[in-house]
N, C-alpha and C positions, 0 to 999 in steps of 0.2 A: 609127902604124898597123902599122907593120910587126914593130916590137917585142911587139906586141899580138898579131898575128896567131903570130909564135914562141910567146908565150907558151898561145896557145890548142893550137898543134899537141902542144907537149908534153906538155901534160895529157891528149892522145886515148890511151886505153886501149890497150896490148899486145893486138892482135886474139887470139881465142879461137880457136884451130881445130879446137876439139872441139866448135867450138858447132853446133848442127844447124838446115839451113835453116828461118827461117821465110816458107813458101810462101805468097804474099799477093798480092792482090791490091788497090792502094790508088791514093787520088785525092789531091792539094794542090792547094790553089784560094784564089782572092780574088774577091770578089763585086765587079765593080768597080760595082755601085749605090752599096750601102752599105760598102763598103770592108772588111767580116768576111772571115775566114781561116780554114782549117778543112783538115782530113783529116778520110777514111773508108777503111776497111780494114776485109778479112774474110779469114780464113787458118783451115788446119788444125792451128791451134795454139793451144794453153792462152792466156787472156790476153794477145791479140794487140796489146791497149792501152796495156798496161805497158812493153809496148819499141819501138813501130812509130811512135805517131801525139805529135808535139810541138807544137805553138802558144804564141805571145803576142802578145798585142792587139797591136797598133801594129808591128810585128817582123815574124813570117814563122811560116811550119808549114814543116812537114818530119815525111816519111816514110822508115825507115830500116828495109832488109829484106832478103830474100834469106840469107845466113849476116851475123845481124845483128851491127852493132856500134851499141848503145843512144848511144854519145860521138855521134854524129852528128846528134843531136837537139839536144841542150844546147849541143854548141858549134856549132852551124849557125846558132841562134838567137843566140849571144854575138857571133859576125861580123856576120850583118846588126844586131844591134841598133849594133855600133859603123860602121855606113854602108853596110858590104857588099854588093853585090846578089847576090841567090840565085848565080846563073851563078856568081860570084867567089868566094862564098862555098864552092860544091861542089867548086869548081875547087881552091881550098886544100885542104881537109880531105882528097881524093883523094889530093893531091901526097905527101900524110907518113904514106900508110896504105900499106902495103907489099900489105896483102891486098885493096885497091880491086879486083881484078878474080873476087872473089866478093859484094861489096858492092852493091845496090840501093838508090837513093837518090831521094828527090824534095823539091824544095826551091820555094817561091812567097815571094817578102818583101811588107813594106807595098807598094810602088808597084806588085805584080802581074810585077816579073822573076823570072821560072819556068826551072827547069834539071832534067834527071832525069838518072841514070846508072845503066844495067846494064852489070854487068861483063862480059869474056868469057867465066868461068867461073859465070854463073848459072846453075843447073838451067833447061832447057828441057820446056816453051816459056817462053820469057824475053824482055822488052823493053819500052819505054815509046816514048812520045811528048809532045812537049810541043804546047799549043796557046794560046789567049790568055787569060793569067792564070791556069792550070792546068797540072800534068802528070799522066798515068798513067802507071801500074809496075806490074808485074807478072811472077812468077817460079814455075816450078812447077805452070804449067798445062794442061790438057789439050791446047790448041791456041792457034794465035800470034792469034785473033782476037778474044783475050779485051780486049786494050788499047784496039785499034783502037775496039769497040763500045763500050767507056766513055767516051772521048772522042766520041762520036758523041750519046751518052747526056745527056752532063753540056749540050752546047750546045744541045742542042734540046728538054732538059727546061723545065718552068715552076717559078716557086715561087722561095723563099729559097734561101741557098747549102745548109741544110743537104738540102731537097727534093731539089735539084739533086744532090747526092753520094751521095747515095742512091739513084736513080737510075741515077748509073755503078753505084753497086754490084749493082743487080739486073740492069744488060745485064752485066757480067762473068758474075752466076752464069748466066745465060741460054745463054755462050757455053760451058758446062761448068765455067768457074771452074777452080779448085783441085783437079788430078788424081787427090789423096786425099781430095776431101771439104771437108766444113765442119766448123768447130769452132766459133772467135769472130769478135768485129767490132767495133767502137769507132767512135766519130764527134765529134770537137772542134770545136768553131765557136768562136773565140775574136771581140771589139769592134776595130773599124776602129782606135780610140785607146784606149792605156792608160791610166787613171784613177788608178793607185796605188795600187788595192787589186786585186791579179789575181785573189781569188776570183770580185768585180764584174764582170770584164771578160771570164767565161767565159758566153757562149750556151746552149749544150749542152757534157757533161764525160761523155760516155756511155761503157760497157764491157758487153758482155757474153761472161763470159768462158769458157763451157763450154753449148752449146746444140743441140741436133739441127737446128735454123731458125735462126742468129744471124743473118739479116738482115731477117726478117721480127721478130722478138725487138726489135732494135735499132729494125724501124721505132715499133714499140710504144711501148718509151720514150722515142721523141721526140717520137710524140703526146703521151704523159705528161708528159715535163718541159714543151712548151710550155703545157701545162693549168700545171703550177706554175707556172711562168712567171706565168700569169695570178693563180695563187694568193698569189705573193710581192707582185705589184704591188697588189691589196688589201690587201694586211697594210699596205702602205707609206700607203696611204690612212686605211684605222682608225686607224692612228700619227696622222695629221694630222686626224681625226675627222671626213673626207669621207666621208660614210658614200653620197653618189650614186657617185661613182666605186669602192667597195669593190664596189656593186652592180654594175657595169659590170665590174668585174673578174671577180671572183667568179662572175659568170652567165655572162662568156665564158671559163673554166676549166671549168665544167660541161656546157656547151655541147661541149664534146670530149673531157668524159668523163663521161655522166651517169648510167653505173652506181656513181659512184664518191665514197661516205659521208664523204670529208672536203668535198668539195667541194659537196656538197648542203649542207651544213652549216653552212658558213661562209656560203654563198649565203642560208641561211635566216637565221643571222643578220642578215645586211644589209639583208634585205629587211625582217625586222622591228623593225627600229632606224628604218626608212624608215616603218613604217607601216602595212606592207603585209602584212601576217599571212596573210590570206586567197592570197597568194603562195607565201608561206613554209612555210604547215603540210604543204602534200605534200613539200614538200622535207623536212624535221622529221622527218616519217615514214620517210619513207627511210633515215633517219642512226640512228632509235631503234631501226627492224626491223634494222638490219644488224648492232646492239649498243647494249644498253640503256646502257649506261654515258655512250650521249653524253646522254642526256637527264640523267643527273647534272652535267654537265661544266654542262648550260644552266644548272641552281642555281647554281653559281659564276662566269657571268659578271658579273652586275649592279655585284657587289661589285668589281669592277677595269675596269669602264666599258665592258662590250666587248656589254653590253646594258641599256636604257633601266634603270633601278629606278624596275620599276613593277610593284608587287604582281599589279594584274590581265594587265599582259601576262606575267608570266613564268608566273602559273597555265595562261593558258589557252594556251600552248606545252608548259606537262608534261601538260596534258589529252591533249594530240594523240596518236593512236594510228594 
């Protein structure tokens, strides 16, 4: 372990000291229900996702900010995955950075041991605190009770972890947030256990990186992705030619977004593979007034099984107006 842990310090990047704070406000957390991990973060900076917010299933998150150093992600995650608890893990990585006291850091592992560090040279107002199975950070803010009310936020909100992060993230901006402003915000929810394939084992993979609102933006697309969410688990059904549960999927992907043509669409599909036409055609409509093209696309299902071949149902689905 020890050989291991050298070998990780020397790979931590030469700190940059022309690098310019990124002022953030962010959350790491474990769901201790269902055992998911996750950061959220929102800053006055370009692409706040690209260097702040780190996860892996079964492992730990980690938030890295303040006058960032990105190594703090990658190898924060490489310590806990080889046993580390957060604490030990921040606790190294500090030891072998010379510039640790402009560093912001927040670290939660699989079993929920949670560690945060502000340096003493972060831009004020600056500080975190840790609570159970969580930490807040925060640097660069209008006032020091920006932390405090995210932590206040995250325990007494309802909902999943990702609800719950989101959440911090609206008491932060409440409490003025980011003394320049907003720009972006990012939200990772990564699976309790790694599966082997990490694309799999990602929840939500949110960024939005240039926005006048990116927390209202960001809450957007986590309505959206959980609607795909519902989208991918019918696809996995049609695969298996469960065409009752595509319907079940499908209709609760629509159900939280039902302005929205792909999801009409595929919900019509299932319904009329089911039988149920007289369901399906207002959905149909929907898909063909927002672009005719999808009623072309209905021609080309039958032929690769993904609707009944049957001469009279697919006429009277291109009747539909």
């Amino acid at each position: 372990m020890a050989a291991l842990l050298a070998l990780l310090l020397a790979a931590l990047p030469a700190p940059a000291s022309s690098v310019r704070p990124v002022a953030t406000y962010s959350i790491v957390a474990r769901d201790p229900t269902t055992g998911e991990l996750g950061v959220a973060v929102q800053s006055h900076w370009f692409s706040v996702g690209s260097v702040v917010s780190w996860a892996e299933a079964g492992v730990g998150a980690v938030a890295t900010q303040s006058f960032v150093d990105p190594g703090y992600g990658p190898l924060g995650l490489s310590l806990m995955r080889a046993g580390r608890s957060a604490p030990d893990s921040l606790k190294a990585l500090l030891a072998g950075d010379p510039q640790r006291d402009v560093r912001q850091v927040g670290m939660v592992d699989a079993q929920g041991r949670a560690a945060t560090h502000t340096g003493s040279l972060c831009i004020p107002a600056a500080g975190g605190q840790e609570g159970k199975e969580y930490v807040v950070q925060a640097n660069l803010m209008e006032k020091p009770s920006v932390w405090p009310a995210m932590a206040r936020a995250f325990e007494t909100a309802q909902g999943d972890l990702a609800e719950r992060m989101l959440a911090a993230l609206d008491a932060a901006e409440s409490e003025g947030g980011d003394i320049r402003g907003r720009q972006s915000a990012a939200l990772v929810v990564v699976k309790a256990r790694a599966s082997g394939r990490p694309w799999a084992d990602r929840v939500f993979d949110l960024r939005v990186e240039d926005h006048p609102q990116p927390l209202a933006e960001l809450r957007r697309l986590v309505r959206l992705q959980r609607a795909y969410n519902h989208m991918t688990a019918g696809d996995d059904c049609v695969a298996l030619a469960d065409w009752v549960c595509a319907e079940r999927e499908y209709g609760a992907a629509r159900t939280l977004e039902p302005a929205h043509a792909e999801m009409a669409f595929w919900y019509a599909v299932a319904l009329a593979t089911a039988g149920k036409l007289d369901a399906a055609q207002p959905l149909f409509a929907q898909a063909f007034a927002s672009d005719p093209r999808w009623r072309e696309l209905v021609r080309r299902l039958p032929a690769v099984k993904q609707l009944p071949q049957d001469p009279r149902l697919l006429d009277a689905i291109l009747k539909v107006r």
